[in-house]
C-alpha positions as CSV (number, residue, x, y, z in Angstrom):
1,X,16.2,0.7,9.2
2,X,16.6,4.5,8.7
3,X,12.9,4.6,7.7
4,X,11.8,3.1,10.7
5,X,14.3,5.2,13.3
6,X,12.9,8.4,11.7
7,X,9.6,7.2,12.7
8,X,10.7,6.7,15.7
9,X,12.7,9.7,16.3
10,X,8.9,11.4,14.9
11,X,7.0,9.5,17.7
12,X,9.5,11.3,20.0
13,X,9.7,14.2,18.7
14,X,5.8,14.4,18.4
15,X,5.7,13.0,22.5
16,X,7.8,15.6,23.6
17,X,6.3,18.6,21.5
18,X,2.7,17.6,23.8
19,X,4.2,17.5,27.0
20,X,6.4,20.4,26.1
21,X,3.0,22.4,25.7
22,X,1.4,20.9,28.6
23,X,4.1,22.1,30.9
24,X,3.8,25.8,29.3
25,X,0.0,25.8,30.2
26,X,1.0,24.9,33.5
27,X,0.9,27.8,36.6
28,X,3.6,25.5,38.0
29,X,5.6,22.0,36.5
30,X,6.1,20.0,39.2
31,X,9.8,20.1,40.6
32,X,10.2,16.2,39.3
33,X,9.1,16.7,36.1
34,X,11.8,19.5,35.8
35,X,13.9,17.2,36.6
36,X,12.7,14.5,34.6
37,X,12.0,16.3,31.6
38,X,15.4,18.0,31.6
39,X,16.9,14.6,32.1
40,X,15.2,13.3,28.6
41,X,16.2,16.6,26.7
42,X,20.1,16.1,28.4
43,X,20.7,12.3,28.1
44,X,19.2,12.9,23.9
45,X,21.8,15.7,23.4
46,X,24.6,13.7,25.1
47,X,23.7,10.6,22.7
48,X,23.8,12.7,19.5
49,X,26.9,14.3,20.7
50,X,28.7,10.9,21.4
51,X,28.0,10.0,17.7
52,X,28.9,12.9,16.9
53,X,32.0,12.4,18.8
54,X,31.7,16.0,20.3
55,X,31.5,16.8,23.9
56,X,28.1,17.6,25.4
57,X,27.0,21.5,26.3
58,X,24.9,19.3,29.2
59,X,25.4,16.8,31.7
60,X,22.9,14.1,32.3
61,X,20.6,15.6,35.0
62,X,21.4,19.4,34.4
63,X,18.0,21.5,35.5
64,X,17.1,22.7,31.8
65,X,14.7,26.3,32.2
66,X,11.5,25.4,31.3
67,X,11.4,28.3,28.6
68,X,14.3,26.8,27.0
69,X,12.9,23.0,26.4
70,X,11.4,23.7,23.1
71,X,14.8,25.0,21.5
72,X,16.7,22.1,23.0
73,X,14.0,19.9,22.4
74,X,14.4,21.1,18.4
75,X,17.7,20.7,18.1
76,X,17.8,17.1,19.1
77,X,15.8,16.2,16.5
78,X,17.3,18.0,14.0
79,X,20.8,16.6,15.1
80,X,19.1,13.0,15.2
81,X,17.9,13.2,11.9
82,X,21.2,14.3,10.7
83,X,22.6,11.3,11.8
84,X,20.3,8.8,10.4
85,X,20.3,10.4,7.0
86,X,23.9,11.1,6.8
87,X,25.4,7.9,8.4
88,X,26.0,5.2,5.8
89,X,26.1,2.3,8.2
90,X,23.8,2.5,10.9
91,X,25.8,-0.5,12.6
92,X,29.1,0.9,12.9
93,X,30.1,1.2,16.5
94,X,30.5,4.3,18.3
95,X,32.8,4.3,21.5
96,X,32.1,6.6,24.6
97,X,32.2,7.3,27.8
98,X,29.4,7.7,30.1
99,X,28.7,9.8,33.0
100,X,31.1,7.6,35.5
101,X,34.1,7.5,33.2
102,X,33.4,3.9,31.7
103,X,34.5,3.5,28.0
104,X,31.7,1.3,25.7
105,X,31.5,0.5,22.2
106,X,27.8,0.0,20.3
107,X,26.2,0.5,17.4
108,X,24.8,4.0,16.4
109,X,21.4,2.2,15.5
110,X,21.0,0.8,18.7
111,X,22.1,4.4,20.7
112,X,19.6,6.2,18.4
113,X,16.5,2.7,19.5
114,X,18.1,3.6,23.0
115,X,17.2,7.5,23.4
116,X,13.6,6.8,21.9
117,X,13.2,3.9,24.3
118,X,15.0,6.0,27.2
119,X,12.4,8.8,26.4
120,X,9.4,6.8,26.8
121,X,10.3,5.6,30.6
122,X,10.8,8.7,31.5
123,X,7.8,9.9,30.4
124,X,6.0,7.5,32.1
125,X,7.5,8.4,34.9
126,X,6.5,12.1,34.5
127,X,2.9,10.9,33.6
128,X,2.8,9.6,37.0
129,X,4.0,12.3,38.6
130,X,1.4,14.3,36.6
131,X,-1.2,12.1,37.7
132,X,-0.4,11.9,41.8
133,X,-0.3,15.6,41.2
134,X,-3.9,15.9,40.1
135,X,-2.9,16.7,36.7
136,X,-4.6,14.4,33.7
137,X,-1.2,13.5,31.4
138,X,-1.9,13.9,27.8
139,X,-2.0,10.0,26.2
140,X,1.5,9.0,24.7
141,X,0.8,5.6,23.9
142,X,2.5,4.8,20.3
143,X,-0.7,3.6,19.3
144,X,-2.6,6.8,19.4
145,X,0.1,8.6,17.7
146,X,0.1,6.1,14.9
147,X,-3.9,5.9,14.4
């Protein structure tokens, strides 16, 4: 299991590193990408911290400067790595509370499947954006990162 998260937590990484230096070649991101991709680097940091069991620096849809992606962006990872080599049982339960004050309980493997999946829609979404934009995305598909 911890093989396959960090590969996972790679494809992420390695997802968010291109768009990261698509938006910097950019005159200007569009406003819903901002949002979007701030939203991905927030909800990732808020995850590790709930493992963690530390309170966030971030809430979930915080505008994140564009110059300071990369270094957030970093510091997930690193954090998320952390946690999959360090944590002896990937299925031990983590209780939180989200953004509405509800309390939940699940496992830290499936929060750690959840931000990688959570990642990829939003991306899509942002590809889209891109896209109606006139802007050609750069392909994410898991496929072409793996080949």
């Amino acid at each position: 299991m911890k093989g396959f998260l960090q590969q996972l937590f790679d494809y992420n990484f390695y997802c968010n590193k291109k768009l990261i230096g698509q938006f910097h070649s950019m005159e200007q991101v569009p406003e819903n990408c901002i949002r979007l991709f701030s939203h991905i680097l927030n909800a990732h940091h808020i995850w590790n911290q709930r493992i963690l069991e530390k309170q966030p620096d971030f809430t979930v849809w915080q505008e994140q400067p564009v110059q300071n992606w990369e270094d957030i962006h970093y510091d997930n990872q690193r954090t998320s790595f952390e946690i999959i080599t360090n944590t002896e049982d990937l299925n031990k339960r983590v209780e939180y509370e989200n953004s509405e004050g509800r309390t939940y309980a699940n496992d830290i493997k499936d929060i750690l499947f959840h931000v990688v999946n959570h990642s990829t829609h939003h991306r899509g979404q942002i590809m889209m954006d891109l896209r109606a934009s006139g802007i050609a995305p750069e392909p994410l598909d898991y496929i072409f990162y793996k080949r």
